[in-house]
KELO-937695 format. One record per residue (C-alpha): x, z, y. Coordinates in steps of 0.1 Angstrom, whole numbers, plus 5000, padded with zeros to 4 digits. Layout:
# residues N
<atom <X Z Y>>,
...
# end
This chain:
# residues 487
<atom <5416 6150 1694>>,
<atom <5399 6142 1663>>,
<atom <5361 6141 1660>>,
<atom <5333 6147 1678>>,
<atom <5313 6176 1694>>,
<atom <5280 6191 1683>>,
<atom <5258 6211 1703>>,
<atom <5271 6233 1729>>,
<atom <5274 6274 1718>>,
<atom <5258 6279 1756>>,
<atom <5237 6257 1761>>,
<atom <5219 6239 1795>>,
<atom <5235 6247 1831>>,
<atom <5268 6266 1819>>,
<atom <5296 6251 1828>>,
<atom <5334 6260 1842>>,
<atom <5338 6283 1811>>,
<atom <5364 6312 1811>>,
<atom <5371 6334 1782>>,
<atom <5391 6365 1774>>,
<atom <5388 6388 1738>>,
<atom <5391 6425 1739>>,
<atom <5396 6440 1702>>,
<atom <5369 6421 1679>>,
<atom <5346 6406 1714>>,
<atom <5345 6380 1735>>,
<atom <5332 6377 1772>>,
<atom <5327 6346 1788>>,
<atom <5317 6334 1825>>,
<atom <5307 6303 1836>>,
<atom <5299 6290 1875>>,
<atom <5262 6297 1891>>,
<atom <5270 6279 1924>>,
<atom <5235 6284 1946>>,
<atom <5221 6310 1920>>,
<atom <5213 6345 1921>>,
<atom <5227 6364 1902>>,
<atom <5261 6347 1909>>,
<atom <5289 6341 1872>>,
<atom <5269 6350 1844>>,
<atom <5289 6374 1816>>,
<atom <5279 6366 1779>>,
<atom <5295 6388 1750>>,
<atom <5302 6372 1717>>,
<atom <5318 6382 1685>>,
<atom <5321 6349 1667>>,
<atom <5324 6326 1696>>,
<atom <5295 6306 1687>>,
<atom <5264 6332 1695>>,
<atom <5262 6341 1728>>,
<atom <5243 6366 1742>>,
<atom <5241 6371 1785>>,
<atom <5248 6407 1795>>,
<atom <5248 6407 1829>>,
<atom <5264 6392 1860>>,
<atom <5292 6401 1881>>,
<atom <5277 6397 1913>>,
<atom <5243 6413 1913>>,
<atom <5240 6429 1946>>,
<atom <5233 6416 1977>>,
<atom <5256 6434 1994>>,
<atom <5285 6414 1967>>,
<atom <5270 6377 1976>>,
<atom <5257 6363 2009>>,
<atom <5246 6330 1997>>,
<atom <5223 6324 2032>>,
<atom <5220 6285 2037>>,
<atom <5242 6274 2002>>,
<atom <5243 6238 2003>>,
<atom <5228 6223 1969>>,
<atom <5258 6230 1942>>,
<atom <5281 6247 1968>>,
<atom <5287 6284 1963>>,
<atom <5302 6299 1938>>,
<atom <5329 6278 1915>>,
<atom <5346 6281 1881>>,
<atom <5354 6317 1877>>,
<atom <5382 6332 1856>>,
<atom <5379 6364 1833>>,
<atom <5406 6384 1825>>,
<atom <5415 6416 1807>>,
<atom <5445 6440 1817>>,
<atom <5450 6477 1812>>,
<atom <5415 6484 1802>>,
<atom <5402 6465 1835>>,
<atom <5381 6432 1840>>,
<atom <5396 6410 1865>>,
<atom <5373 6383 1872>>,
<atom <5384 6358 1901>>,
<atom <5362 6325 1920>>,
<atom <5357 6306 1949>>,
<atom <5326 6313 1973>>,
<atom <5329 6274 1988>>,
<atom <5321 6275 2022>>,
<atom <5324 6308 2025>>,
<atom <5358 6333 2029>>,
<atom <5374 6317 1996>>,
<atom <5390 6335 1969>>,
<atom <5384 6365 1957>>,
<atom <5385 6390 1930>>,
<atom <5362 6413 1915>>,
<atom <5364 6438 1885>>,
<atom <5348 6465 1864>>,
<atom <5356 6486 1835>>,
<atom <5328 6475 1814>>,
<atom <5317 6435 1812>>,
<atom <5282 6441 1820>>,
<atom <5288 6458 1851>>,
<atom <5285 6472 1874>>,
<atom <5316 6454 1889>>,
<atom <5331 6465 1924>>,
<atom <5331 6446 1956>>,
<atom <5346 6410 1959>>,
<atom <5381 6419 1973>>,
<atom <5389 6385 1996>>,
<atom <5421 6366 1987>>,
<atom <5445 6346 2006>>,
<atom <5448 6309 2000>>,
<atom <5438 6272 1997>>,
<atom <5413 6255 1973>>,
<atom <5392 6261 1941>>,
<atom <5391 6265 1909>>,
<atom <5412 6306 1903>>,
<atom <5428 6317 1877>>,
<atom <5447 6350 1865>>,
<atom <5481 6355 1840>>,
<atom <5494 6388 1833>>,
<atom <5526 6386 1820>>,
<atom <5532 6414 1792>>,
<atom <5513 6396 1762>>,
<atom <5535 6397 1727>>,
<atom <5555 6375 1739>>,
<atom <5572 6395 1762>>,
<atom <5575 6392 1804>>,
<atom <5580 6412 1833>>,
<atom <5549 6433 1837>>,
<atom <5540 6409 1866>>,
<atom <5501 6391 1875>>,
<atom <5496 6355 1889>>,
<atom <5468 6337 1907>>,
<atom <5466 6301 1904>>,
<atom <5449 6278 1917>>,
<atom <5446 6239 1930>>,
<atom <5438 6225 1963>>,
<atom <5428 6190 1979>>,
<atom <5460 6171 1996>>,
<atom <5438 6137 1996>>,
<atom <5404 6142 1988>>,
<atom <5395 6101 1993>>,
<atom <5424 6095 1968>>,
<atom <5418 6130 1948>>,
<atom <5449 6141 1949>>,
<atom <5458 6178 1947>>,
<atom <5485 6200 1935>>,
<atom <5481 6234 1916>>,
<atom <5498 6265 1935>>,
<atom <5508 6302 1929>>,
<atom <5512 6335 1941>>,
<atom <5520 6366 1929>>,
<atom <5491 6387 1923>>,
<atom <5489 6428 1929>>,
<atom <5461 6437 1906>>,
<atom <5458 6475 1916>>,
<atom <5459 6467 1951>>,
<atom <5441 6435 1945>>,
<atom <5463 6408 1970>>,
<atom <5481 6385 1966>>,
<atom <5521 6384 1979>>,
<atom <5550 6369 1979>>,
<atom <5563 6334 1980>>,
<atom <5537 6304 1972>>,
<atom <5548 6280 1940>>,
<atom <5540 6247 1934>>,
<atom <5534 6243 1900>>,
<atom <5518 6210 1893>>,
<atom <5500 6176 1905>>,
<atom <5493 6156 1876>>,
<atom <5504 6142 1847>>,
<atom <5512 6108 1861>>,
<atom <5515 6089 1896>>,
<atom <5482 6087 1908>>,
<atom <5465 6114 1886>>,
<atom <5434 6124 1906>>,
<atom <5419 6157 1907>>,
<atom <5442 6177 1889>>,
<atom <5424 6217 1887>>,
<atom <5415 6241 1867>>,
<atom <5450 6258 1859>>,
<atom <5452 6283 1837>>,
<atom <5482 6299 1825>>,
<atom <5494 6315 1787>>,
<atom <5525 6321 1775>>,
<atom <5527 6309 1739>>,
<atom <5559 6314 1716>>,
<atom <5575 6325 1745>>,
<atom <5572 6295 1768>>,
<atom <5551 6294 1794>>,
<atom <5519 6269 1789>>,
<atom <5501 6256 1818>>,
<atom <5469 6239 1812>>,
<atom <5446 6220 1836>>,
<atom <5419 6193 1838>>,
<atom <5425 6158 1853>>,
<atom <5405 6128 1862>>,
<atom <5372 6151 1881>>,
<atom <5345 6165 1862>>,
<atom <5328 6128 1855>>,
<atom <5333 6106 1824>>,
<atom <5373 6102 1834>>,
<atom <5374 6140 1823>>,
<atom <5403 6154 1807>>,
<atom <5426 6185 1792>>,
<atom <5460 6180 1804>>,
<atom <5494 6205 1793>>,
<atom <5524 6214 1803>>,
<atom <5551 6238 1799>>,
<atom <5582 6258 1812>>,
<atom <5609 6281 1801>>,
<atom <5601 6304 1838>>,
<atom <5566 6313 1850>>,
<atom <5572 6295 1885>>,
<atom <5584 6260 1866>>,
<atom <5596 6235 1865>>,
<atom <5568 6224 1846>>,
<atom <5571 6194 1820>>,
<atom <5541 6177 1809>>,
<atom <5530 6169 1771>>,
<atom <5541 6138 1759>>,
<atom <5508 6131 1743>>,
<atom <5487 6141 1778>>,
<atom <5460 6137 1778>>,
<atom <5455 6164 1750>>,
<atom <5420 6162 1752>>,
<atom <5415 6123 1765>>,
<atom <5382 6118 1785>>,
<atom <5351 6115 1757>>,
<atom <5330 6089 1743>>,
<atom <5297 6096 1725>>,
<atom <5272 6116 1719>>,
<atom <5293 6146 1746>>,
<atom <5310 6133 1775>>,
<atom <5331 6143 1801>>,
<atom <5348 6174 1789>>,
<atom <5375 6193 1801>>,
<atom <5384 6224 1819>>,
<atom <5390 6243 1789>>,
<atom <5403 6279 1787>>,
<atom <5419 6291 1756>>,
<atom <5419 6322 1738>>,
<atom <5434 6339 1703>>,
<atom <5413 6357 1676>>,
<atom <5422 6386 1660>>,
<atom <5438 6367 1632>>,
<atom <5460 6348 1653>>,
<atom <5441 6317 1652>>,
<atom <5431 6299 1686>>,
<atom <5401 6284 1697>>,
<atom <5392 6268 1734>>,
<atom <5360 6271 1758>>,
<atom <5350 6239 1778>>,
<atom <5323 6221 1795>>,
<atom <5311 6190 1785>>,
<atom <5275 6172 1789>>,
<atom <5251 6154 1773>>,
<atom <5244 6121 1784>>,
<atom <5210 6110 1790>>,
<atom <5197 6143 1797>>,
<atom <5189 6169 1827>>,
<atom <5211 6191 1809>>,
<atom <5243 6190 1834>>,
<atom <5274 6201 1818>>,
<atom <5273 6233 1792>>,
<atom <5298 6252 1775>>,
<atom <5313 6233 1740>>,
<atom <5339 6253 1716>>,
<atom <5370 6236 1698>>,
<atom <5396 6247 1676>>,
<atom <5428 6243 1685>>,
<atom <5465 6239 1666>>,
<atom <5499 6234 1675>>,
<atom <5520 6201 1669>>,
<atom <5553 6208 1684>>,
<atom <5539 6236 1708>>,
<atom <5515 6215 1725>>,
<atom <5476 6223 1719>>,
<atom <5458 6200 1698>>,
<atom <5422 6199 1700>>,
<atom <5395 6197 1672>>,
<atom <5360 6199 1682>>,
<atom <5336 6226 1664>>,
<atom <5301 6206 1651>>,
<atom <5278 6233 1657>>,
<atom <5245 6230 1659>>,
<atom <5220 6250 1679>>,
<atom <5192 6270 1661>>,
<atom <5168 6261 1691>>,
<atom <5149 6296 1694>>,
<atom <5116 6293 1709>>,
<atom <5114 6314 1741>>,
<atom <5086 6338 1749>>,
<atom <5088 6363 1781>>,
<atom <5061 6385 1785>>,
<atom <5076 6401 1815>>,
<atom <5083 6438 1800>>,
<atom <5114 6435 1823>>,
<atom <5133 6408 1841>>,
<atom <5153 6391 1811>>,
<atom <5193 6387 1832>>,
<atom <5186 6349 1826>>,
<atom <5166 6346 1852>>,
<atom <5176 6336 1889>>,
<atom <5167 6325 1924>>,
<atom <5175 6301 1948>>,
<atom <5206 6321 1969>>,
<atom <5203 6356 1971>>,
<atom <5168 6369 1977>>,
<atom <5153 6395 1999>>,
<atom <5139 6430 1986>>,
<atom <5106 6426 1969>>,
<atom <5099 6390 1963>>,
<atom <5094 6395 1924>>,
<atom <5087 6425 1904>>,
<atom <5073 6431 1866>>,
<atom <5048 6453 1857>>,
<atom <5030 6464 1829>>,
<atom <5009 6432 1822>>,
<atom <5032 6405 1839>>,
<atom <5056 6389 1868>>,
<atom <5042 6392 1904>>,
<atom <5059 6368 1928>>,
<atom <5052 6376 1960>>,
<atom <5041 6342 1987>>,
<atom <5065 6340 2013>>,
<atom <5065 6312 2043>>,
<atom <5099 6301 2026>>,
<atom <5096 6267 2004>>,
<atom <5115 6248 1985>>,
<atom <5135 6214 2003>>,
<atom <5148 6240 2027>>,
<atom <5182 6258 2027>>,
<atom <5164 6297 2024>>,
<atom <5152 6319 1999>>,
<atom <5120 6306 1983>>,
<atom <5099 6327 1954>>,
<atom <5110 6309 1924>>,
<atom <5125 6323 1892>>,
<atom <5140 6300 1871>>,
<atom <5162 6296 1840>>,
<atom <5185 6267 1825>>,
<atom <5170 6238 1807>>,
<atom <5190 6243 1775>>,
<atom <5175 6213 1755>>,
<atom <5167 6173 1762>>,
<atom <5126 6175 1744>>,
<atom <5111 6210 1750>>,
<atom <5077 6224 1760>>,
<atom <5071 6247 1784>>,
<atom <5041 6267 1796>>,
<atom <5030 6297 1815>>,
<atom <4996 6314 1824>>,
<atom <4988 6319 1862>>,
<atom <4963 6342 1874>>,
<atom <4961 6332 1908>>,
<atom <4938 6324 1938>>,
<atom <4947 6309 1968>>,
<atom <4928 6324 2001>>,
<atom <4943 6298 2023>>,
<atom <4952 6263 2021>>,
<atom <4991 6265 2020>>,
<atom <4990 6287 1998>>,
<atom <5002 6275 1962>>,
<atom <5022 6290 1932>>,
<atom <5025 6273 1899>>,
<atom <5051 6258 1872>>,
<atom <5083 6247 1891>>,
<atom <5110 6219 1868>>,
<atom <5137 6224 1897>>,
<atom <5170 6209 1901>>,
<atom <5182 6215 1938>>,
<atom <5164 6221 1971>>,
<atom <5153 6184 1975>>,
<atom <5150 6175 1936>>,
<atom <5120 6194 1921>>,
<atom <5082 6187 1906>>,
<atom <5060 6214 1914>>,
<atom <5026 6219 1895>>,
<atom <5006 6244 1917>>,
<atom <4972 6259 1922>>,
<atom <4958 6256 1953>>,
<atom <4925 6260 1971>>,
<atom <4919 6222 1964>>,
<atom <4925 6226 1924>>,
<atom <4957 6216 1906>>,
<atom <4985 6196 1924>>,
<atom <5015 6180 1908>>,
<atom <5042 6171 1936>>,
<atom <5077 6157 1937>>,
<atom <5088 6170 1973>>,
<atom <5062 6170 1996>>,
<atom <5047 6137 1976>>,
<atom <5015 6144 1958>>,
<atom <5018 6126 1925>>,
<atom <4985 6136 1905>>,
<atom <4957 6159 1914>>,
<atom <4927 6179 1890>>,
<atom <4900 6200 1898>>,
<atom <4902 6233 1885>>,
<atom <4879 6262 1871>>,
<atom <4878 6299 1886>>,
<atom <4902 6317 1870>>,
<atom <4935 6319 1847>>,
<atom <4950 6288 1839>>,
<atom <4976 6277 1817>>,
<atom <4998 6251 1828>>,
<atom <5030 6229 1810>>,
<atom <5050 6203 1811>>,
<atom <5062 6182 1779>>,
<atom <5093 6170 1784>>,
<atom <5113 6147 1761>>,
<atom <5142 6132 1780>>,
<atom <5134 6123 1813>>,
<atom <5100 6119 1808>>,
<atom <5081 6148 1819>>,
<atom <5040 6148 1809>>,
<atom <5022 6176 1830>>,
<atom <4992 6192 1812>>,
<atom <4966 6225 1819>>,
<atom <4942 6244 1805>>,
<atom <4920 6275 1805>>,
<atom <4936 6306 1788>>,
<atom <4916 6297 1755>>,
<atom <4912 6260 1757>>,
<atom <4924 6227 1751>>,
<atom <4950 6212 1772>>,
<atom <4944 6184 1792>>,
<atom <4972 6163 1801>>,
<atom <4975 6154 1842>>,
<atom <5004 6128 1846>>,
<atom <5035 6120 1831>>,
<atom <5065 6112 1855>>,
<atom <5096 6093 1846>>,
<atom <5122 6116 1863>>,
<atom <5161 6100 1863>>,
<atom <5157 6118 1895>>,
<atom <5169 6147 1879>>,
<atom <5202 6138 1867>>,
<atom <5224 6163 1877>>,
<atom <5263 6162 1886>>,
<atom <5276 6199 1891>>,
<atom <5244 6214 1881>>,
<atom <5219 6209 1857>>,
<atom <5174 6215 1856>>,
<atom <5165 6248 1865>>,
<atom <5127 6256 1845>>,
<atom <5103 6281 1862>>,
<atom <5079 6297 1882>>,
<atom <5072 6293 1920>>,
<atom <5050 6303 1946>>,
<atom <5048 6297 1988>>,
<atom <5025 6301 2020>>,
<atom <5042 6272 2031>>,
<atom <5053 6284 2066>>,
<atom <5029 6311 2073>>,
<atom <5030 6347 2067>>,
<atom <5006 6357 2035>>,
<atom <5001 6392 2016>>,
<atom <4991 6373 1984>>,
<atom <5010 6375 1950>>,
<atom <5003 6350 1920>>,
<atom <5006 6370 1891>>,
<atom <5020 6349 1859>>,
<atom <5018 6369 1827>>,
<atom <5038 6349 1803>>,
<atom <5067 6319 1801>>,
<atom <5070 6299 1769>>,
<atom <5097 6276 1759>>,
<atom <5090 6257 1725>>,
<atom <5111 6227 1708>>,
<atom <5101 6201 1688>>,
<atom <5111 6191 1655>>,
<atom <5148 6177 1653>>,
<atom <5133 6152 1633>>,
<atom <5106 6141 1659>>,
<atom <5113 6107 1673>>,
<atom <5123 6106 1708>>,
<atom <5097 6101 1734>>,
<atom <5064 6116 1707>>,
# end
């Protein structure tokens, strides 16, 4: 690899990327573990401006998520496109497994998760009958745990039946590392390139040991031989670490480019979705990261209609949240967060290190557990809350009360600056000053799998209520690149 990365093309909690091109577009999914909707599907025709149009499980009746562990659910999806059908495959973790789900057009609606047989994490799909020839047949890969203390595993593979959706036939071992000892070799996915057969897969877990390791073979089902310069893409030093788990994919003028995650240390951010370029030495991949840089658009929701990058906590019940003509309405259920159930918080990704975020609540508590507010959320048990409540303002971390302020009658306007992990809570009234409450250093929120989750919350905290807190806007501002960190 030569150079280094830029800013990721997607931004904030986006990571496990998978990428297929049909004609002149792009479609990309990425993971959502615990969050509803579950594998968010972006279109792009350039590869560097993303836009989300939709997500492939958006029903209920698709994706029980009912007591989803903190960054368990769903894992590293795979999009693929055959005889003018999406095939998008994951892993529900602890849950039935595999599965596959597809539609005829990216943004949905796509059908009912058809459950697959077999081990482990981490799907992918080949169809053999690109340009370079094959047999007509389809293959699900995939890797599973044979150690987990020593994190060793081996990548396997079936036959896949794509109109009847199964898998069958005999199981292949393709794969468990690109040395003694390799740990956590995953993320397979297949290609056949100048009619060889490529096998790509991460190596080392998804930490700072990160990598892009290759192989190849002359049959689908191996043997496989490994690149003599693995790792292609060696784990990363500075200013985007650990990436890996890359998926490729050709433009229309033959050139190739790779998705992969990657993070940026320091941050909340968790791991996002990077772009390189790749060429060939030899018929191995060579990768070249893409500097791009981010145009930081300020965000500002008025709650016409529920933008698709917003989520919840699992998958939520009928008639927790709702626009209307002049806002959002989240409905106060008993349900809180630091629980394994279905609170009332919308959120979306954190996409940026220094941002500013703010929202007006109208919203008045007729009991005292009663609460709603500005939510800066990374799991269940990792979260600040700054709520209304019939005692004023209250900014929490858990159940501990950091900081309290009185509070007028009425609207309010509350934010949080945040540069880094430094997070300075402020309010005001709809046409005043703001007023700055506390600022909290918060390394608490360094994420692993996931990444900071920025929204809007509301609970009765255990008992039943009929209230709503009604919030009519959400804005997300950055500050100058050139600002120092920490102003």
């Amino acid at each position: 690899m030569t150079g280094f990365f830029g800013d990721p093309v997607l931004p904030g909690f986006r990571p496990d990327p998978s990428v297929c091109r049909v004609g002149a577009d792009y479609y990309l999914v990425t993971s959502s573990f615990e969050w509803f909707p579950g594998l968010p599907v972006f279109h792009s025709r350039d590869l560097l401006n993303w836009r989300r149009i939709g997500s492939a499980l958006d029903r209920a009746s698709q994706l029980d998520l009912d007591g989803c562990a903190p960054s368990r659910g769903l894992f590293a999806p795979t999009i693929r496109h055959h005889d003018g059908v999406f095939h998008l495959v994951c892993t529900l973790m602890d849950g039935p497994g595999h599965f596959v789900v597809t539609a005829t057009d990216p943004a949905g609606p796509w059908s009912q998760p058809h459950w697959l047989d077999g081990e482990g994490f981490d799907p992918s799909l080949f169809f053999d009958d690109g340009p370079d020839g094959g047999d007509g047949r389809a293959w699900f890969t995939a890797a599973r745990v044979l150690d987990e203390a020593a994190g060793r595993t081996e990548i396997w593979m079936r036959e896949y039946l794509p109109r009847e959706r199964r898998l069958t036939g005999p199981e292949h071992v393709l794969w468990s590392g690109s040395r003694p000892g390799a740990r956590w070799s995953e993320a397979p996915h297949l290609y056949k390139i100048d009619g060889s057969y490529l096998l790509l897969t991460a190596e080392g877990g998804t930490d700072v040991d990160h990598s892009v390791v290759a192989a190849r073979a002359d049959r689908v089902t191996g043997p496989y031989e490994g690149a003599p310069g693995n790792p292609m893409l060696p784990p990363a030093e500075g200013p985007v670490t650990c990436t890996g788990h890359a998926d490729l994919v050709q433009t229309p003028h033959g050139d190739w480019r790779a998705v992969l995650l990657g993070v940026r240390p320091g941050s909340a951010l968790g791991r996002a979705t990077f772009l390189s370029r790749i060429t060939w030495d030899d018929g191995w991949p060579v990768f070249s990261p893409v500097v791009h840089t981010d145009p930081r658009r300020p965000l500002h929701d008025g709650f016409t209609t529920l933008s698709p990058d917003w989520s919840t906590l699992r998958t939520p019940p009928a008639r927790q949240f709702w626009t209307t003509g002049d806002g959002l309405r989240l409905q106060l259920r008993p349900e809180r967060l630091g629980e394994r159930t279905v609170p009332s918080l919308l959120a979306r990704p954190q996409e940026q290190s220094d941002c500013d975020v703010s929202t007006e609540l109208h919203f008045t508590p007729t009991a005292p557990d009663e609460q709603a507010g500005l939510a800066v959320v990374l799991d269940d048990d990792t979260h600040l809350l700054f709520l209304r409540t019939t005692q004023g303002l209250s900014l929490r971390r858990g159940p501990e009360v950091l900081a309290r302020s009185p509070v007028a009658p009425g609207p309010v306007r509350l934010g949080v600056r945040i540069r880094g992990f430094s997070h300075t809570f402020a309010h005001a009234a709809p046409d005043g000053a703001w007023e700055d409450l506390a600022t909290v250093e918060a390394t608490f929120l360094t994420p692993l799998f996931t990444s900071v989750q920025l929204g809007l919350y509301a609970t009765s905290n255990g008992r039943p209520s009929t209230n709503q807190a009604h919030f009519t806007s959400f804005d997300i501002t950055y500050p100058s690149r050139q600002e120092p960190p920490g102003h």
